[in-house]
C-alpha positions, 0 to 999 in steps of 0.5 A: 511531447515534452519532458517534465523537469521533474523527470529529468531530476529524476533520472539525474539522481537515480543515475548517481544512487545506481552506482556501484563498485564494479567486481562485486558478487552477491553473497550470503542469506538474508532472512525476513520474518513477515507478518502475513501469510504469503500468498500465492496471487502475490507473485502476480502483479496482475493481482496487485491488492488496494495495499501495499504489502504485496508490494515487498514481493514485487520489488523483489521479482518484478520491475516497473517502467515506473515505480517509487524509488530513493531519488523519486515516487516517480523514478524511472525504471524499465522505462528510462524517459517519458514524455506527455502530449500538449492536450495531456492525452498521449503518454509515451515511454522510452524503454531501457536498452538492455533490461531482461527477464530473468529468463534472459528475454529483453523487455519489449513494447510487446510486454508494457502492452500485454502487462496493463491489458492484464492488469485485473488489480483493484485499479483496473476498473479506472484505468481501463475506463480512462485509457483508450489504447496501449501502442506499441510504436515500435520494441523500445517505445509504448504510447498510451492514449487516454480518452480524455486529460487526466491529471492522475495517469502517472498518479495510478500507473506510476506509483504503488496505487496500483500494480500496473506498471509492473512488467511480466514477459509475454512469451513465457507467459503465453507459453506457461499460461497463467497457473504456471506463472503461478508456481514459477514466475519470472520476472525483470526484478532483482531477484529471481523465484526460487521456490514458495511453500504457500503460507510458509516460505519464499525463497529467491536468489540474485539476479545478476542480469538485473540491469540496476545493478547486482543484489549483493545478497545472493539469497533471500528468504521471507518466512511467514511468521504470523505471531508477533512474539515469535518473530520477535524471538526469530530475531532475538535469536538469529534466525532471522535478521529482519522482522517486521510489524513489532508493536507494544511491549514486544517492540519495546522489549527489541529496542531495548536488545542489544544487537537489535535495532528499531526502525518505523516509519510513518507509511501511506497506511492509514487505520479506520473505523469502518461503518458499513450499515451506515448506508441502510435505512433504519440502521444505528449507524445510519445517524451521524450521531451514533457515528460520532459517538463511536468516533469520540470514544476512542482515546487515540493517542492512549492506543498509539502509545500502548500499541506502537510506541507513540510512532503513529499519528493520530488523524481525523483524515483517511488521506495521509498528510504528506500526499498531495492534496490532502487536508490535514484534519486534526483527530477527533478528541477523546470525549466519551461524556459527549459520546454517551451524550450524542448516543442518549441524542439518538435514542440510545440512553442505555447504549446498543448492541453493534453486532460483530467488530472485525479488527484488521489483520494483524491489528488485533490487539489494537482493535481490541483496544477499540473495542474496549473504549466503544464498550465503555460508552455503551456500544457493546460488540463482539470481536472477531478476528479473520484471516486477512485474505478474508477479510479483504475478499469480504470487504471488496465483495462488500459482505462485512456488517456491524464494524471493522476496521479498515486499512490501506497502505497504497500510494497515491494521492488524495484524488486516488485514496478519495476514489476508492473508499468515499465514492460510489465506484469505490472498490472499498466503499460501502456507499456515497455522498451524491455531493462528494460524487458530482464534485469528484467527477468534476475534479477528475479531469481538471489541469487546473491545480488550484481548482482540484485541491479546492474540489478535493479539499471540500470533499475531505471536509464533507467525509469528515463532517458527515463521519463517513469513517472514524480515523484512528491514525498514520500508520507507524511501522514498526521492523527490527533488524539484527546484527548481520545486517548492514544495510536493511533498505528500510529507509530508503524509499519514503513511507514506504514500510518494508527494505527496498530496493532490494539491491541495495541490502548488505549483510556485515562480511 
């Protein structure tokens, strides 16, 4: 076995971002106004989605042998080492003495195992498929075997690609079973379960066993506020002291309040237009001509100004630049001439009925801005809006037709976003390129890093000179925090788009 440098840099910087000033007790309640409804699945990390927003929770609840933290994407955490075999395919983790649940429970080997064999997220298929078994060698030290080397273990396991790291207490659960852990889960995160009224309100409270350090806001509470201008208004008036998801003229209008401030951030979220039909014979969308027109229609930076006040980063690529291995691809030009010209190409002189176009929730207004510029070239469609927990279903079960937009927000790489969106075991794909298929197979196991990026670099290319999607951006998300608080952690860990880690918030005393 042998330890990375990397590693070892890693739990240098988070020894010296874990200090804290001894003595000190949580006090005070911090409120946050969220964009989404708060489900229930979200408490599990079991259930992890492929997108990052019930990744807020799990900060909170939940820890990870590994998770992306200030020093590192790859910080330690419940496991404080690992190492990796000579042959790549042995992974072992030293777990941290004295870390618990918030039952008081010590986490164990016993946890690590139970917690991946009953990890069902969207990543589960590839991991189950490529780790053999999880050991547990003895309570502080878990291996696990893979069948073969792969390069992206730690890529998926380590990361918010997947929620799979994250740690739930064997015990308890085998004692409360899975719809108990529902209404009263415990975790060995930072802060421990309160209460949730689904769709309204989470309330949780410090841990003071947390063996990071102790939150020192003794109370938080995130309110579902699905309308953008009453979050706003939540802030403006004090009711909340973070608000997330602001864009257009209401973000405008907060960066321009005294006593508020603006904060965005360039996320893993990437925006896209999303061609279902394009895999079935007969079908418009089965030309790439039409696919291009669409594409050509949009006038991205117009929408990136009007919708998100120029934070967003205008993309020809569903793989954000600052991943490894991406290939940055410049966005398609706003060209509706040579839109309506590919449509006439293509039988199309007069435009074409598109069905329904399915914004991604709560991108509304930005899908109808969309929308807005197809209609202008002639692709007429009709907007409907979903709630996200369907849309999401809908996609996965790969039941949406005509257009929509597609989102994901997940960690990774170029290999990980590639997998689930743009190959034919893609969670998130529609359908696939045979090429792009042989050629990500081939890259899958491969240690050579000159030799993966040239693989994935030519898949990048293929999906986008075959317009398998229509990139609109890199996602600029917005929040807003209020005069009480000190520190709002939004910064903190890259790209990531919500305050973490949750024991470094402060409210002004």
């Amino acid at each position: 076995m042998r330890r990375s440098w990397r590693n070892i840099l890693s739990l240098a910087l988070l020894a010296m971002f874990s200090a804290a000033p001894a003595g000190a007790q949580p006090a005070g309640t911090m409120t946050w106004a969220v964009h989404v409804t708060l489900a229930t699945r979200w408490l599990d990390p079991a259930e992890a989605d492929a997108e990052i927003t019930p990744f807020m929770i799990f900060y909170a609840l939940h820890d990870a042998l590994v998770k992306p933290m200030p020093a590192s994407l790859n910080a330690p955490s419940l496991a404080e080492s690992w190492t990796m075999s000579k042959d790549g395919r042995v992974w072992e983790f030293v777990l941290r003495k004295g870390a618990r649940f918030h039952n008081g429970d010590p986490v164990t080997g016993e946890d690590v195992k139970f917690s991946f064999e009953r990890y069902r997220g969207a990543a589960a298929p590839i991991l189950k498929e490529r780790v053999r078994e999880v050991q547990v060698v003895d309570p502080g030290r878990v291996r696990f075997h893979l069948k073969d080397p792969w390069p992206d273990f730690m890529t998926f396991y380590g990361t918010s690609a997947s929620g799979a790291a994250w740690i739930v207490p064997k015990k308890y659960m085998e004692k409360v079973g899975e719809d108990g852990f529902r209404r009263a889960p415990i975790g060995a995160g930072p802060y421990k379960f309160v209460s949730l009224q689904p769709g309204i309100e989470l309330v949780l409270e410090a841990f003071d066993g947390y063996w990071r350090k102790t939150p020192a806001v003794k109370r938080l509470i995130l309110r579902s506020i699905p309308d953008e201008s009453t979050r706003a208004a939540a802030l403006k008036h004090g009711e909340v002291d973070i608000a997330y998801f602001l864009n257009g003229p209401i973000a405008d209008n907060v960066r321009r309040t005294p006593g508020l401030t603006l904060s965005a951030t360039r996320t893993n979220g990437v925006l896209f237009l999303m061609f279902p039909d394009q895999w079935t014979a007969g079908s418009p969308w089965a030309d790439r001509r039409v696919r291009m027109a669409a594409s050509l229609a949009i006038d991205r930076q117009a929408i990136n100004e009007a919708e998100s006040l120029g934070f967003s980063g205008p993309t020809g690529n569903i793989v954000p630049r600052h991943q490894d291995f991406a290939l940055p691809i410049p966005p398609d030009p706003y060209d509706p001439k040579r839109a309506k010209a590919l449509l006439a190409e293509a039988g199309y002189p007069n435009g074409l009925d598109a069905g329904e176009f399915t914004p991604f929730p709560p991108y509304n207004s930005m899908g109808e801005a969309i929308a807005n510029y197809l209609s202008a070239v002639g692709i007429r469609t009709r907007v409907r809006t979903m709630e996200r927990a369907a849309l999401l279903s809908a996609w996965r079960d790969k039941k949406l037709k005509g257009l929509f937009v597609g989102a994901t927000g997940s960690a990774g790489n170029a290999s990980t976003r590639l997998e689930s969106l743009a190959t034919a075991r893609g969670v998130l794909a529609f359908g696939s390129i045979p090429e792009v298929d042989n050629l990500f197979q081939a890259q899958i196991q491969e240690m050579d890093r000159k030799k993966r990026e040239d693989a994935l670099f030519q898949i990048q290319r293929i999906v986008h000179e075959r317009v398998v999607f229509a990139p609109i951006w890199e996602n600029g998300f917005i929040r807003a925090f209020g005069p009480r608080v000190e520190e709002a952690g939004l910064t903190l860990i890259p790209a990531f788009p919500y305050s973490a880690p949750l024991e470094e918030l402060r409210l002004k005393r």
